[in-house]
Structure formats: C-alpha cells, structure tokens
DRENTORKOL-3810 file (N, C-alpha, C; in nm, 4 decimals):
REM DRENTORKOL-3810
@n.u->0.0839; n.v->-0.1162; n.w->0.0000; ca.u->0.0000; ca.v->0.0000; ca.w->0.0000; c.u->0.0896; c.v->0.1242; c.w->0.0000
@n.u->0.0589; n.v->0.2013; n.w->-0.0292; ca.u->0.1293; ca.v->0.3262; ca.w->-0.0875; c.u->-0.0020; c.v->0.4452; c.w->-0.0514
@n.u->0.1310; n.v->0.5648; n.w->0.0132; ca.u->0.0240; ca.v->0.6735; ca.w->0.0630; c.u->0.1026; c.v->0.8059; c.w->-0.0176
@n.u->0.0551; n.v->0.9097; n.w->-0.0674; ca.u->0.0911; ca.v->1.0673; ca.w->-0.1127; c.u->0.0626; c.v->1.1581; c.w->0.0193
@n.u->0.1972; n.v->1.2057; n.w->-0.0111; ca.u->0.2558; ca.v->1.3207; ca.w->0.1231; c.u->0.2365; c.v->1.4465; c.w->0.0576
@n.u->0.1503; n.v->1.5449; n.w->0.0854; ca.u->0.1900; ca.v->1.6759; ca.w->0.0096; c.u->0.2296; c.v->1.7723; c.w->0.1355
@n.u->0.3636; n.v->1.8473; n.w->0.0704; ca.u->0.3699; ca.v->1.9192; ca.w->0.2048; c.u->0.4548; c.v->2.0413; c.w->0.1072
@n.u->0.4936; n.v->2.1303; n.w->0.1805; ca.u->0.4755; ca.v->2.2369; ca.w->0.1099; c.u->0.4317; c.v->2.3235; c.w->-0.0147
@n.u->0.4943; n.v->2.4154; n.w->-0.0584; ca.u->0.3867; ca.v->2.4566; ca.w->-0.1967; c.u->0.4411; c.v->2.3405; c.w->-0.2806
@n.u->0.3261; n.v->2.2671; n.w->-0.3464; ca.u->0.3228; ca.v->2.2075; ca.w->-0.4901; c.u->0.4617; c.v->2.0728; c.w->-0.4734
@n.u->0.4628; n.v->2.0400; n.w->-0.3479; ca.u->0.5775; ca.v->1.9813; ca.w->-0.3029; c.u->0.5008; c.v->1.8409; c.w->-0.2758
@n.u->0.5247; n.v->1.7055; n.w->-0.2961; ca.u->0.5175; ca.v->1.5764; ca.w->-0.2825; c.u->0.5810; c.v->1.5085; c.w->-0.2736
@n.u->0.5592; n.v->1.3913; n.w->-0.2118; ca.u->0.6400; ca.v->1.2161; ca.w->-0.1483; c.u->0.5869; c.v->1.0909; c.w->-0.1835
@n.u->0.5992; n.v->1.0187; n.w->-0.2529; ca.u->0.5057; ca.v->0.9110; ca.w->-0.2343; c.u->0.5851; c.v->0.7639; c.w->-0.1131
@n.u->0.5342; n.v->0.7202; n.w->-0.0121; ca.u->0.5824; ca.v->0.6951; ca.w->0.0717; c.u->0.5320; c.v->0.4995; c.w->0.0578
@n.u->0.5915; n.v->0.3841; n.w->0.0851; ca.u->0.5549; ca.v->0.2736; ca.w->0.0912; c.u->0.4451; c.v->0.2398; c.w->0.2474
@n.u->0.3683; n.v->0.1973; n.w->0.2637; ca.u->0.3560; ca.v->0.1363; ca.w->0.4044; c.u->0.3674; c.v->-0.0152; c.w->0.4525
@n.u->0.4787; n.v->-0.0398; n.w->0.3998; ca.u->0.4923; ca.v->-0.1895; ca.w->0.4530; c.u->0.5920; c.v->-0.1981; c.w->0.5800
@n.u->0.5670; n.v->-0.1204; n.w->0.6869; ca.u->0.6298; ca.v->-0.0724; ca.w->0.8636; c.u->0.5705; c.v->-0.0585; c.w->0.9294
@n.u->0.5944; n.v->-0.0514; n.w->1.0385; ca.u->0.5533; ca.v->0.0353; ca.w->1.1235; c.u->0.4749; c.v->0.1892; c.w->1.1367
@n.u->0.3973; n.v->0.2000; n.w->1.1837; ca.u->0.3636; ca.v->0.3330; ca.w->1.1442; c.u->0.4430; c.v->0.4773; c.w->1.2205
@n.u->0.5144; n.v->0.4127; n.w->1.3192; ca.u->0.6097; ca.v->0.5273; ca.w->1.3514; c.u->0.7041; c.v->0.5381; c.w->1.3130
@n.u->0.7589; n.v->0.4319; n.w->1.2433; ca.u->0.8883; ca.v->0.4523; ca.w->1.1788; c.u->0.8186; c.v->0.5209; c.w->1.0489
@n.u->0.7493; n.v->0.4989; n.w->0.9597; ca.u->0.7028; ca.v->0.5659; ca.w->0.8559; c.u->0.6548; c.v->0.6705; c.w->0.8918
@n.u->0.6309; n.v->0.7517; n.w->0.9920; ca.u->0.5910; ca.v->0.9120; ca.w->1.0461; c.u->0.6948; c.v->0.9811; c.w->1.0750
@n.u->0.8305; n.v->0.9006; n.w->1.1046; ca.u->0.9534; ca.v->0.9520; ca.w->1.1209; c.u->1.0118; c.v->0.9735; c.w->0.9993
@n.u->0.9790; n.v->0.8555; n.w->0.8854; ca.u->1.0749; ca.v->0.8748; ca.w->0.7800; c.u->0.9993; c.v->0.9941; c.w->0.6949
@n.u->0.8726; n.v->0.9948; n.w->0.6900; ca.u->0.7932; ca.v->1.0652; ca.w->0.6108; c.u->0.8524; c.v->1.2488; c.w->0.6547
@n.u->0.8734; n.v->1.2221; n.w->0.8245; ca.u->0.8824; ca.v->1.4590; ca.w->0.8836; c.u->0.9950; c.v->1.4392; c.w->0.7958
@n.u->1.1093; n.v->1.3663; n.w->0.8095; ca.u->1.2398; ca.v->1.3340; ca.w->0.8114; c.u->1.2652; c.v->1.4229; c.w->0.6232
@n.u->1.2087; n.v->1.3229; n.w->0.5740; ca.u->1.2374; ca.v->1.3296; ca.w->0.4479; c.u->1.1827; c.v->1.4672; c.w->0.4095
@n.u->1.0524; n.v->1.5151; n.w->0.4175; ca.u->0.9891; ca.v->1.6329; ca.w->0.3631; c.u->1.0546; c.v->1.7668; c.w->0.4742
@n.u->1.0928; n.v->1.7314; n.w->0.5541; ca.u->1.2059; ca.v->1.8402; ca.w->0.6685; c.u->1.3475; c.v->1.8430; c.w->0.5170
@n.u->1.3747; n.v->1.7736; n.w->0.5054; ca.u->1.5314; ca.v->1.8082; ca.w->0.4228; c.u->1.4456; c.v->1.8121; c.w->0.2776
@n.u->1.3668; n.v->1.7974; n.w->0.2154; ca.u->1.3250; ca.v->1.8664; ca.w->0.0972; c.u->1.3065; c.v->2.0018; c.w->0.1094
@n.u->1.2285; n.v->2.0470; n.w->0.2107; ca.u->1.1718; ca.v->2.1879; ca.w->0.2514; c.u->1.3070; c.v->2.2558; c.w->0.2646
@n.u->1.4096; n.v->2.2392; n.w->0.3637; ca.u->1.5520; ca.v->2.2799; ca.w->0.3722; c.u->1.6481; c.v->2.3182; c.w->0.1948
@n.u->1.5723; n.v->2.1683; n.w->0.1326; ca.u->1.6597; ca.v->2.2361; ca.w->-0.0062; c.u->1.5817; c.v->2.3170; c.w->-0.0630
@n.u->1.4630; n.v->2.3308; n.w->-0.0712; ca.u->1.3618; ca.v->2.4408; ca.w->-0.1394; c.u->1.4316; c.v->2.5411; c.w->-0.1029
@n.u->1.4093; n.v->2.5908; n.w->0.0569; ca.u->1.4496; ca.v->2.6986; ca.w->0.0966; c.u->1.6034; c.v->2.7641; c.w->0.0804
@n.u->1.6945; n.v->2.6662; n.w->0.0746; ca.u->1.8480; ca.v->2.6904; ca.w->0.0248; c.u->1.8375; c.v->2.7739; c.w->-0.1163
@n.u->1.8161; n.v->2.6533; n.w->-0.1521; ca.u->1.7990; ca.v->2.7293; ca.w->-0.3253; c.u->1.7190; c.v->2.8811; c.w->-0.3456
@n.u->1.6279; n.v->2.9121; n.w->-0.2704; ca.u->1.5278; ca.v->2.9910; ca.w->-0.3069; c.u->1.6544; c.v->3.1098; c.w->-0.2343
@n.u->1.7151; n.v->3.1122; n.w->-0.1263; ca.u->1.7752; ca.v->3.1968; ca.w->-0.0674; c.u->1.8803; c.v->3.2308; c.w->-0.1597
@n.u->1.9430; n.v->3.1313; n.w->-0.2280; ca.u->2.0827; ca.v->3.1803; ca.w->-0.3163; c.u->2.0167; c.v->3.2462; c.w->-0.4246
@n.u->1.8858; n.v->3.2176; n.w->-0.4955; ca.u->1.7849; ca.v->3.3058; ca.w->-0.6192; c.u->1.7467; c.v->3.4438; c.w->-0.5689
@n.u->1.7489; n.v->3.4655; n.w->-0.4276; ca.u->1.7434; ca.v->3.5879; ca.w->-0.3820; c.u->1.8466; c.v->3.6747; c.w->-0.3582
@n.u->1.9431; n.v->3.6054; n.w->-0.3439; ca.u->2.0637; ca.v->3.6676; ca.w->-0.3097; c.u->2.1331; c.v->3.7005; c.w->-0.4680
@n.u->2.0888; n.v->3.6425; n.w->-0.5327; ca.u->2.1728; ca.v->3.6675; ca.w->-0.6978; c.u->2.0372; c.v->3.7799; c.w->-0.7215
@n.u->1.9647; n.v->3.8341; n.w->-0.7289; ca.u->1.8096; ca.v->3.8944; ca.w->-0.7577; c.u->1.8969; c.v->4.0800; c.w->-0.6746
@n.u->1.9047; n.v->4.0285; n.w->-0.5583; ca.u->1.9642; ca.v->4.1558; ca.w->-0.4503; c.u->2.0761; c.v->4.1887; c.w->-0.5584
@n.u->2.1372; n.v->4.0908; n.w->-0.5543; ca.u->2.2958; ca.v->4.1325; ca.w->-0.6368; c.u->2.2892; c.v->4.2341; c.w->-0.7930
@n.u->2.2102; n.v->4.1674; n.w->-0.8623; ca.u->2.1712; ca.v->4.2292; ca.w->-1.0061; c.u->2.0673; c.v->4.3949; c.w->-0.9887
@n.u->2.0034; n.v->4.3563; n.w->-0.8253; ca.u->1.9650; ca.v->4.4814; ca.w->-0.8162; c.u->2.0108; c.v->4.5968; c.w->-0.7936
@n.u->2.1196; n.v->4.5801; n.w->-0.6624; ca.u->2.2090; ca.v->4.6769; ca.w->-0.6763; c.u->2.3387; c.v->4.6884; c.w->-0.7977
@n.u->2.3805; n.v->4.6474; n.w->-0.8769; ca.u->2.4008; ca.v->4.6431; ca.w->-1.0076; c.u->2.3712; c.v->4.7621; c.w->-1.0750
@n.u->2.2066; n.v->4.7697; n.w->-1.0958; ca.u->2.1238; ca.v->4.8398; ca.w->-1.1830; c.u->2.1170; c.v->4.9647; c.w->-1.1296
@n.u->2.1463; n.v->4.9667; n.w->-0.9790; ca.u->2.1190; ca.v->5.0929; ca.w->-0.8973; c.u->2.2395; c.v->5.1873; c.w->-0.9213
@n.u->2.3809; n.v->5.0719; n.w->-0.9103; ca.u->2.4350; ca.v->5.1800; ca.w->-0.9199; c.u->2.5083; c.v->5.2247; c.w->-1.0514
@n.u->2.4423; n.v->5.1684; n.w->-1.1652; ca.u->2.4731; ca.v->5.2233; ca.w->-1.3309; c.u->2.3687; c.v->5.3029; c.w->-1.3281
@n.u->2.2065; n.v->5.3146; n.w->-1.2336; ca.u->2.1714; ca.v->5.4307; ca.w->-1.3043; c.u->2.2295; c.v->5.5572; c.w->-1.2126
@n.u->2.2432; n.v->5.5129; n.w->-1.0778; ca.u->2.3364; ca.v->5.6415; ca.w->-1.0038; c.u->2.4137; c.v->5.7184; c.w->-1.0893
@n.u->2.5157; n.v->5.6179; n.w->-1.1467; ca.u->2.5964; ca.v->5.6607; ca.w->-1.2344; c.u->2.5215; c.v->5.7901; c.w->-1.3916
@n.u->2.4974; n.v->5.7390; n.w->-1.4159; ca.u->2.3973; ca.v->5.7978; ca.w->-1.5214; c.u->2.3163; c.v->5.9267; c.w->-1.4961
@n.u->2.2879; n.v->5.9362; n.w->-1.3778; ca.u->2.2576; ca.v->6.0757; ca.w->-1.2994; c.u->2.2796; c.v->6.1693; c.w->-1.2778
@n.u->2.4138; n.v->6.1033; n.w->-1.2228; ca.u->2.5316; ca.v->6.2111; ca.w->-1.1357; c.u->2.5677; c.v->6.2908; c.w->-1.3391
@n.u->2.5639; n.v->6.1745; n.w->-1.4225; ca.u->2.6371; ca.v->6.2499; ca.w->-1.5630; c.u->2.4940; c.v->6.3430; c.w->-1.5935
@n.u->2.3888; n.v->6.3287; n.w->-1.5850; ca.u->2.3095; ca.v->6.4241; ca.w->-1.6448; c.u->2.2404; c.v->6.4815; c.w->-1.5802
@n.u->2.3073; n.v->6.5127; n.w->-1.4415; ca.u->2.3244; ca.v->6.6164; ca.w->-1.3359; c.u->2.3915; c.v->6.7199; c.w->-1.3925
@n.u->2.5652; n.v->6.6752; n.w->-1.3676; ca.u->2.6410; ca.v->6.7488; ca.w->-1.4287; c.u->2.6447; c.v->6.8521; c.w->-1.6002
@n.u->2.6149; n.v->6.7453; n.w->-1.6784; ca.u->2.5200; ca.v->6.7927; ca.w->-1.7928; c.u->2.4275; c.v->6.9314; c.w->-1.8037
@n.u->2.3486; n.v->6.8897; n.w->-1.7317; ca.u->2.2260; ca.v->7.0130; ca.w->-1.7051; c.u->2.3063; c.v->7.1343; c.w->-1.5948
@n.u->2.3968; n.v->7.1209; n.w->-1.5179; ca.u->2.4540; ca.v->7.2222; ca.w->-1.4683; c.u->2.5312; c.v->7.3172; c.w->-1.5420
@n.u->2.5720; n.v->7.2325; n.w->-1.6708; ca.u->2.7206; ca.v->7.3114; ca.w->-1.7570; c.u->2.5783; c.v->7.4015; c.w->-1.8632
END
C-alpha cells in the first residue's frame, strides 16, 4: 500500500507502508524536513543573486545621474 505526502507549496512524497507506522511518520517529517531545507536553500541563493543584479542596476543608473546632473549644470 502506498500513501501521497503533500507538504509544502506544490511539493510531494510518495511513501511505501509496509512498517511500522512510527517509523514511517519519522521517515515521512524526516524526508519532507530536508526537501523543505533544499527548497528553501535554493530559493535563498535566487534571492541573493536577484539583490545582487539589483544593486548592479542601482548603481549604473546612479551613475547615469550624477552624468546628467552634471550635464544640465554646464
């Protein structure tokens, strides 16, 4: 017999039940605990490259400013 785990967004397990049922409640947190952990890893380094490209953009248009600052002063 076979049971479906859904646990976070759009996130699934398909799990055997031929055990115990506490050992299969352990393996089941167990397993969807370190999926959720890599979701969240990954999602943190996509944010951190997102921050990065943002300040990037901030400071080429700073740049770009300060020139047609200067520009409009002369």
């Amino acid at each position: 017999m076979f049971i479906l785990v859904n646990f976070g967004y759009k996130m699934q397990r398909v799990f055997t039940t031929d055990c115990l049922a506490a050992t299969l409640f352990d393996c089941i947190w167990a397993t969807c605990f370190k999926e959720l952990l890599k979701m969240y890893a990954s999602k943190q380094e996509l944010f951190a490259k997102e921050i990065q490209n943002h300040q990037k953009r901030i400071e080429k248009n700073e740049k770009r400013l300060e020139e047609v600052e200067a520009k409009l002063k002369e």
